[in-house]
N, C-alpha and C positions, 0 to 999 in steps of 0.2 A: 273706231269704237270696238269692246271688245266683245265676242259673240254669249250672249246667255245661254248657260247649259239648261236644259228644263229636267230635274231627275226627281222621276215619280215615287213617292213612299212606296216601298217593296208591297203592302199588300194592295195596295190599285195595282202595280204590276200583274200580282199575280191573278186579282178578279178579274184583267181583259182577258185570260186563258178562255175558251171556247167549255163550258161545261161538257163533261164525260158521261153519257146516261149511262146506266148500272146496265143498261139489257144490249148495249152495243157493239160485244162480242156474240156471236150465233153459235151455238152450241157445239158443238164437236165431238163427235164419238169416239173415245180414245180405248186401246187397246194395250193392256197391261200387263207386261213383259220382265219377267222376273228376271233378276239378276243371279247371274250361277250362284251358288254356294260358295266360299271359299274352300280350298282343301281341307282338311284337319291334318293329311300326311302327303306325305311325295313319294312318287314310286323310287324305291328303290333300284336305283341303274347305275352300278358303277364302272366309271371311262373305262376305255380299252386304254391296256399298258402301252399300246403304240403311242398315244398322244403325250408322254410322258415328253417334254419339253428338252432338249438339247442345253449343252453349259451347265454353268452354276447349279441355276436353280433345280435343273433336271439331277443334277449329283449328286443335290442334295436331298431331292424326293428318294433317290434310288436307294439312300442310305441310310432315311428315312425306315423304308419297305423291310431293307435289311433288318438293322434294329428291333421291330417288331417281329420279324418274323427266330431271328436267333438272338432274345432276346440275354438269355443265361451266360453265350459266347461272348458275345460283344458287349456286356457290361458288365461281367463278374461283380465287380467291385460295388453295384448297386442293386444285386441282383443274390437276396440270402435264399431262395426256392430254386428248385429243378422245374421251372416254368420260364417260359413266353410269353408273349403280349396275345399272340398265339395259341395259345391254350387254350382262352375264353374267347377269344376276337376271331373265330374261327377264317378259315383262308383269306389272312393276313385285313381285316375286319369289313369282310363284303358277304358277309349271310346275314340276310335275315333271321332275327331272334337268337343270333349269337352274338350281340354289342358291336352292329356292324359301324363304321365310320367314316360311312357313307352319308354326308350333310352336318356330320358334328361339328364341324369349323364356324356356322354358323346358329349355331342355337347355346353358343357361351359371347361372352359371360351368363352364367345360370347360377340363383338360389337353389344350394341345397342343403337341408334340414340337419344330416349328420354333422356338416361343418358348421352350420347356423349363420352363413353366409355366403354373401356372394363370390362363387370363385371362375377363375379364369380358364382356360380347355391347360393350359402348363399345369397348373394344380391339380386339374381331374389325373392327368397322365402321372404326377406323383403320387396321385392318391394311389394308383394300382400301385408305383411300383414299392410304396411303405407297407400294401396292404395284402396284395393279392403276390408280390415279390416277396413279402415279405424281406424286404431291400429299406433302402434309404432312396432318396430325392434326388434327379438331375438337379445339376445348378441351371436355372430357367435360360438365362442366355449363353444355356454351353451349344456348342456346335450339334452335338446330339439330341438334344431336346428342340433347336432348330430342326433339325433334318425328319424328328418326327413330325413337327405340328404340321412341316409342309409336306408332309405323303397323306397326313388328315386333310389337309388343306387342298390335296391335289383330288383325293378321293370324295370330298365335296364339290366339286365343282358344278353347276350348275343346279346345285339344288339350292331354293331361296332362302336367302336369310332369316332365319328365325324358326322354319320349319320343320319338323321331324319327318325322317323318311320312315314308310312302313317297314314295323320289325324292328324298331330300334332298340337297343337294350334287349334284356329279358321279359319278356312280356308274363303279367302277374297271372297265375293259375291255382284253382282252388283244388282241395281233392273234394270226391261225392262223399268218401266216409274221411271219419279219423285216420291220418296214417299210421300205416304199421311199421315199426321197422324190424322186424322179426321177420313179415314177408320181403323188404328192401335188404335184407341181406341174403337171402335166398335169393332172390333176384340177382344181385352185385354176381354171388357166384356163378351165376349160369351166365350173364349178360357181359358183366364190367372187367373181371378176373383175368381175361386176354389181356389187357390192353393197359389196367391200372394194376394188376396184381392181388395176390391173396390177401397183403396185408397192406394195403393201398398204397406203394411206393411206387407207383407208375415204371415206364419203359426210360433208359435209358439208351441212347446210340454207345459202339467201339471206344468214340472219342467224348462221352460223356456227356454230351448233347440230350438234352432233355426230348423225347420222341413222345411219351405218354407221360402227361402231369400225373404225380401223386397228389391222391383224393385226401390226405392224413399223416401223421407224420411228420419230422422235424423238415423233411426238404419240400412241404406242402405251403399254401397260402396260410394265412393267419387265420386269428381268429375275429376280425375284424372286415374281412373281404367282403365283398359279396356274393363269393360262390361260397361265401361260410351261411350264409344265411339258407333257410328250409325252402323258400319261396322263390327266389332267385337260382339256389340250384336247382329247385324242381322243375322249372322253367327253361333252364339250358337242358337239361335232361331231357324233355319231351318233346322240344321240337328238334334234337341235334344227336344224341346219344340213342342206341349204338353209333360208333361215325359208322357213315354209310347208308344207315337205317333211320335217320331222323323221321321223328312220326308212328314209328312202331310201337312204341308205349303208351299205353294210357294213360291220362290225369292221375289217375290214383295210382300206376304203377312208380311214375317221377315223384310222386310225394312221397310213398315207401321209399325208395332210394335212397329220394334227397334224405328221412329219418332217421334212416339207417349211418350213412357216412358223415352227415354235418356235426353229428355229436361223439366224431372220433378225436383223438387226441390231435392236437394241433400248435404252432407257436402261437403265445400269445402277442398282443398288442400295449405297447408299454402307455400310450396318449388314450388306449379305449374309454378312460374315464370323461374324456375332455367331447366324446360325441355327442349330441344329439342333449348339448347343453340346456337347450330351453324346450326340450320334450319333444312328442312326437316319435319315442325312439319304438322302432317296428316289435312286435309280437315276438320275431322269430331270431330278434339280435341274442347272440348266444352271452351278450354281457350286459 
């Protein structure tokens, strides 16, 4: 005979459960323990050049380093200004508040408002060298535009993905008064005139190597850079400029400055039409 299964309707099952009175936990005093804060930035720490890796990859960082740092030399051909990568990226991009690039490999792709789109860290590095080169474009998969992303890529390394190191870029600065640039030229001459010249055509080396950017001028950045803007230069200027004496001038002295030289003569930008398509475009853009 075959055995009878007895299967009780699911809720008789679950009424033989033992009732749970509400007060059968005893209270507990619990002590409440905040969880850190997350960062908002990462200290800026960039590797020691020892750790720079062996083979390929390491020859490619190293030539990467080069690149940026003799930017004018080694890429004529992309390269219409007596500028660097260098020039703004100060010692080869590891200061603070001089567009250091240090963590950049990980905070792109990033929306930004000029192009009105999402772009890649290959495009930021064109965007200088169309803009601040006043040059034309690597081709994205040339050997050279590899060799840089990976010296950004080497000088990120252990900062997290997504996060900004402190100092990154130009950090925004207000002046207390209106600026002057009647005193920002005054200033250029006693301050800048070593080093950029009377009539701002910066320092060249023997073999024509760009030594001191011109601040103006046909062998200058455009007029689309960001060192063309009042706010962005005034902000390399105060915490970087005189070199050597970063910090010596005041808010209002970099805003004089910056008044004085952003509205010198400069190459134009033939695409300037095409920025900051759906608004948003800064105060201080010269177009």
């Amino acid at each position: 005979m075959r055995p009878i299964l007895a299967v009780l309707p699911i809720g008789l099952a679950l009424a033989c459960d033992p009732p749970q009175p509400a007060t059968a936990a005893l209270p507990v005093e619990a002590t409440v323990v905040e969880a850190p804060a997350a960062p908002t930035a990462w200290p800026l720490n960039p590797p020691d050049p020892a750790s720079m890796p062996e083979g390929p990859l390491g020859d490619s960082i190293r030539r990467g380093e080069v690149l940026v740092r003799h930017t004018a030399r080694e890429l004529p051909q992309h390269v219409g200004a007596a500028m660097n990568c260098t020039s703004c990226h100060l010692q080869a991009g590891t200061v603070a508040k001089a567009g250091p690039w240090v963590g950049i490999a990980g905070v792109f792709p990033e929306y930004r408002s000029r192009n009105d789109q999402v772009i890649t860290l290959a495009d930021r590095v064109n965007d200088c060298f169309q803009r601040s080169m006043n040059g034309s474009p690597l081709p994205v998969d040339s050997a050279d535009m590899t060799a840089i992303l990976a010296y950004m890529t080497w000088l990120s390394q252990g900062v997290p993905v997504g996060l900004s190191v402190e100092g990154r870029g130009f950090p925004h600065l207000d002046a207390p008064a209106p600026p002057d640039p009647a005193h920002g030229q005054a200033l250029y001459a006693e301050k800048c005139v070593a080093c950029h010249g009377a009539e701002g055509q910066g320092v060249t080396g023997p073999d024509g190597e760009p030594v001191f950017p011109p601040l103006w001028g046909d062998r200058s950045f455009n007029i689309s850079a960001g060192m063309a803007r009042q706010n962005t230069a005034a902000a390399f200027i105060r915490w970087n400029m005189p070199l050597g004496q970063g910090g010596s001038l005041s808010d209002q002295d970099a805003q004089d400055l910056a008044a004085f030289f952003t509205v010198q003569p400069r190459p134009d930008f033939a695409r300037k039409g095409e920025d900051w398509s759906h608004g948003g475009k800064p105060a201080d853009a010269r177009y």
